[in-house]
C-alpha angles and dihedrals in degrees: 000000000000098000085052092050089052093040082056105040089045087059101044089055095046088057090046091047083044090050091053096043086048104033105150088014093288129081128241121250088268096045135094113285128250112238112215114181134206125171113226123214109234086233107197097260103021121135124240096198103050087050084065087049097059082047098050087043103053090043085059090048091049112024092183091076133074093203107209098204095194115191106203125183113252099225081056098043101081090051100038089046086049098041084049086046093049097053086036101245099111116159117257092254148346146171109267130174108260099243095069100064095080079063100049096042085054074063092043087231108141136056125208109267085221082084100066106013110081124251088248088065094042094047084054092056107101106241085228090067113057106088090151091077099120109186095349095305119112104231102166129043116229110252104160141344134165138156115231127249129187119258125209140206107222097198093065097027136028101173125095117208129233093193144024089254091057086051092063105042082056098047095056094041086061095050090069090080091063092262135117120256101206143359113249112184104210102170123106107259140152102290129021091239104161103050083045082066088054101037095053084032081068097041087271122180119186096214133006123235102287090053105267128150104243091178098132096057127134092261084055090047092050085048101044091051101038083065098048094058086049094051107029095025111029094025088199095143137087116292114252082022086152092054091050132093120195092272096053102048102040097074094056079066096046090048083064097259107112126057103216136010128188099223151155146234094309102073104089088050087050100047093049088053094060098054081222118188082215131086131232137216134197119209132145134296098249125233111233104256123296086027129118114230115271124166128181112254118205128207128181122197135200106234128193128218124227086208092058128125106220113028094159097049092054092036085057088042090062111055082054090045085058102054109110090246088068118023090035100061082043086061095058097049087050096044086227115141099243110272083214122077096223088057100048083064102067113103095242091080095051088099143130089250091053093052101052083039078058090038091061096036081084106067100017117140108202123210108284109268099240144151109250095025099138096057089047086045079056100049102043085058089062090049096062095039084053084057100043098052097044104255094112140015112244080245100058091037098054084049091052095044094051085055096050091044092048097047088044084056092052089061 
């Protein structure tokens, strides 16, 4: 009877102590601090430090929250978001790519951010922008988008192609001086970035109009085998290409190795990294001839999740997050044009590598906004790792991969 008596009196001062430290749903300065939580995509550039910055500087600014800045690796983010879904512990926001949120609203996993960001933020986000509008509700926040470019090392090439063809004649006139032509990722990743470039490059489309994977279309097959004679006949790229992921090839371009690189916002951040003696120029990522212009634009959204703890902290976090002395500065590290419209007009992002980012902009296609996206990105992946290693023809993988896909989509 006695330990029962301490065990109740000892929580009944601990809810009084706790009612004094919430009243009105935030603590006061000497009580127990509320955790928001926000992942973080390890964007190529981006720096670290200044991350924890953001974070030291919005606890200060509201000393109520312990901010819990989590950097996750993008090849890991799909899988961790889904396991934390899943047990029902998400974070209360992170940067997705946008083509997941049709999945996670099949969970009903996520909440629009209108509901907690305030309108100010929302009216300096470029229109343009906002590709997460899903039935005329903005579900995700823009957090970055941008379309790729090719990038080219003066000092091995000079010549910028017109066509996928010129490409290749290029490429493999600037492997006679023992370099590489082009970088070629060949690792399995998060998106299947580099046969999207081809495969747009030849007037691809993923699925048709009833919902279909048309993969292995004549335009896939074109793609698929444009880049095995580029990487078994020509060898023009990068030796232990299929072992590498995009993080791991691109610096061999950017150590002055490699002629040409199709690439995105990050370059910049990457060549001025390496202090290089060389220069280098931004053009387009070229159609195959006979083909209109078409490069992959990439957006990343920040998505909220109904399930987390603290929706009016982040939603509080990220409107601090969006003022130009923070998210522009982020930009630039990422390599990413300003999704708002105060921050596109600082001069910093007034440069060669902008404009061809704008030029492309144009013409840009961006990945199909579909439920499942992530496991056909995956298997379209294996496909091409299947031709590339001989174990298939690009014929006999796409067809492969449609049916996968296909059969992915049934479920």
């Amino acid at each position: 009877m006695k330990k029962s008596i301490i065990v109740f009196a000892l929580i009944l001062v601990f809810s009084l102590s706790s009612t004094s430290f919430f009243a009105g749903g935030q603590p006061d300065s000497g009580g127990d601090k509320i955790t928001v939580t926000f992942w973080w995509r390890d964007y190529e550039g981006i720096d670290h430090d200044f991350v924890k910055q953001i974070e030291a500087a919005f606890e200060v600014e509201n000393p109520q929250y312990d901010m819990d800045l989590v950097i996750v690796d993008w090849n890991a983010m799909h899988d961790k978001l889904t396991t934390s879904l899943a047990a029902g512990t998400p974070p209360d926001a992170s940067v997705i790519g946008t083509r997941w949120l049709l999945e996670f609203m099949d969970l009903d996993a996520v909440v629009s951010p209108v509901k907690y960001v305030s309108q100010s933020t929302i009216d300096n986000i470029a229109p343009g922008a906002m590709e997460a509008k899903i039935g005329g509700v903005l579900m995700g926040l823009p957090f970055a988008a941008g379309s790729r470019f090719m990038a080219m090392n003066t000092s091995l090439a000079t010549k910028v192609p017109a066509t996928m063809e010129e490409l290749r004649e290029y490429a493999i006139e600037a492997t006679k001086g023992g370099n590489y032509g082009l970088i070629m990722p060949g690792g399995k990743h998060t998106e299947l970035s580099d046969f999207v470039y081809y495969f747009y490059a030849a007037g691809g489309d993923f699925f048709d109009a009833n919902g279909k994977s048309i993969v292995n279309s004549a335009a896939g097959v074109k793609a698929l085998e444009f880049m095995l004679k580029l990487a078994n006949d020509d060898k023009v790229v990068q030796e232990g290409y299929m072992a590498q992921d995009r993080k791991q090839s691109h610096p061999i371009f950017f150590g002055g190795k490699a002629a040409y690189v199709m690439i995105g916002a990050w370059a910049d951040t990457e060549y001025n990294k390496m202090n290089a003696d060389w220069k280098i120029q931004y053009m387009q990522i070229p159609p195959f001839a006979g083909n209109k212009p078409a490069p992959l634009i990439v957006t990343d959204s920040i998505a909220v999740y109904k399930d987390g703890a603290n929706l009016e902290g982040i939603g509080k976090f990220l409107d601090f997050l969006y003022k130009d002395e923070w998210k522009a500065p982020l930009d630039k590290q990422m390599g990413f044009p300003p999704v708002t419209i105060s921050a596109a007009q600082r001069p910093e992002f007034q440069t060669p590598m902008y404009k061809a980012m704008g030029e492309a902009n144009l013409n840009a296609k961006g990945w199909p906004l579909v439920t499942g996206w992530a496991e056909a990105s995956s298997i379209l992946i294996d496909a091409n790792q299947k031709a590339l290693l001989g174990q298939m023809s690009a014929k006999e993988a796409l067809d492969w991969a449609a049916k996968e896909i296909d059969k992915a989509n049934a479920e």
